[in-house]
C-alpha positions as CSV (number, residue, x, y, z in Angstrom):
1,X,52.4,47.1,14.0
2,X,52.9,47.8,10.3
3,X,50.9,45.9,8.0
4,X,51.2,44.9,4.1
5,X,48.1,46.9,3.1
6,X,49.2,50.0,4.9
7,X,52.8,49.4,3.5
8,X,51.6,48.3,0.0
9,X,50.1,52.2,-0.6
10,X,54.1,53.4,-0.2
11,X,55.6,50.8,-1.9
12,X,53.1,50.9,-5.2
13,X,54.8,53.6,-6.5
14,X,58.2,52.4,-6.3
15,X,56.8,49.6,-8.2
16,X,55.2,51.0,-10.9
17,X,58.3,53.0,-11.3
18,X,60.8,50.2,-11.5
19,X,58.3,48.0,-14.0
20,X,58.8,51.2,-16.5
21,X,62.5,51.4,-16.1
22,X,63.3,47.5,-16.7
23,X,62.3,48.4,-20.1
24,X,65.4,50.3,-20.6
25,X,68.3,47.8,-19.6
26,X,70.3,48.8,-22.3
27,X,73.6,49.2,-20.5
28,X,73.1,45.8,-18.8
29,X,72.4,43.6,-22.2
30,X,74.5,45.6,-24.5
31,X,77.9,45.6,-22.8
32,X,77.6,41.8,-21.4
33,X,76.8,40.3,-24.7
34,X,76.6,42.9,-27.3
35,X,72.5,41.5,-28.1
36,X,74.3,38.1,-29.8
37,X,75.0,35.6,-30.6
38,X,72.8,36.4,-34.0
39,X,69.9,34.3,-33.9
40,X,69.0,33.1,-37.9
41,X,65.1,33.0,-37.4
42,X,64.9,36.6,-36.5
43,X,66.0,38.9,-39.0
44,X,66.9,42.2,-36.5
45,X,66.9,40.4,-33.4
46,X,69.7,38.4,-31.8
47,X,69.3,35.5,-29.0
48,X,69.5,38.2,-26.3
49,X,68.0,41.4,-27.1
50,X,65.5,43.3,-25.0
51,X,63.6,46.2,-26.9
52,X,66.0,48.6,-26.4
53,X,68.8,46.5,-27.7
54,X,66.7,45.7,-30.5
55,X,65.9,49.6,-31.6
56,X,69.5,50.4,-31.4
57,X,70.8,47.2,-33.5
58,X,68.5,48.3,-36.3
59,X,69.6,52.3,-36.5
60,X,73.0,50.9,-36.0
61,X,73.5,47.9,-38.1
62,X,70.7,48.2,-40.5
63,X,69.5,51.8,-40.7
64,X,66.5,51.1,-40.3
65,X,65.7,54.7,-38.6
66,X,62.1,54.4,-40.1
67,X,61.1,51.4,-37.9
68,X,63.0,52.1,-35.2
69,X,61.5,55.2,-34.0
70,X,57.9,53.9,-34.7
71,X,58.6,51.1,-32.2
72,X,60.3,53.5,-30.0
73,X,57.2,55.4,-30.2
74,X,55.0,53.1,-29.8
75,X,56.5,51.7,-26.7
76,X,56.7,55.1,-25.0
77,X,53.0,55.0,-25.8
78,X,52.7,51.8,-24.0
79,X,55.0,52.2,-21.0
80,X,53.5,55.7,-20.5
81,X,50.2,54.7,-20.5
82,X,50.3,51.5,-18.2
83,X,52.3,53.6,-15.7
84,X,49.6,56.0,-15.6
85,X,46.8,53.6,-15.5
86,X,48.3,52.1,-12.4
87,X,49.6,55.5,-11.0
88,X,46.0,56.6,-10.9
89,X,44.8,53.6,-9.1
90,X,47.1,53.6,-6.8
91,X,46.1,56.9,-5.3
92,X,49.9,57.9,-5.0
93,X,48.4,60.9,-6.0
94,X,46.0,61.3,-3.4
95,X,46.5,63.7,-0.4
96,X,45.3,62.3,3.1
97,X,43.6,65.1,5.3
């Protein structure tokens, strides 16, 4: 009989794994609705952008290349190091003898 807890410590990975790569649904936003309609409030952002969307719009449309790869940066940082956080606690990495 296969229980969650057994099958959470197989599926934890796959998890942590797919939470990184939502962050980079670029192809998804970008050719459905381009990041518009432009949004007034927001001065680089449109009504549907994700981050990614968002970093490209302002090398693209504004140059912005400064900014851009700061916040690209900066979420690497962040992406990286929740993914390893969780990685190391889920003992994916652990060997069973």
């Amino acid at each position: 009989k296969i229980t969650f807890p057994i099958l959470l410590q197989q599926v934890k990975p796959l998890l942590i794994m797919s939470f990184a790569s939502n962050f980079n649904n670029f192809g998804v936003v970008f050719f459905l609705t381009g990041g518009g309609p432009r949004n007034i409030a927001y001065e680089y952002a449109n009504h549907t952008d994700i981050l990614i969307t968002w970093i490209y719009n302002m090398t693209k449309d504004f140059k912005m290349y400064n900014m851009a790869s700061v916040m690209s940066i900066l979420i690497f940082i962040l992406i990286g190091g929740i993914s390893t956080w969780n990685f190391m606690r889920s003992d994916a990495f652990k060997e069973d003898i």
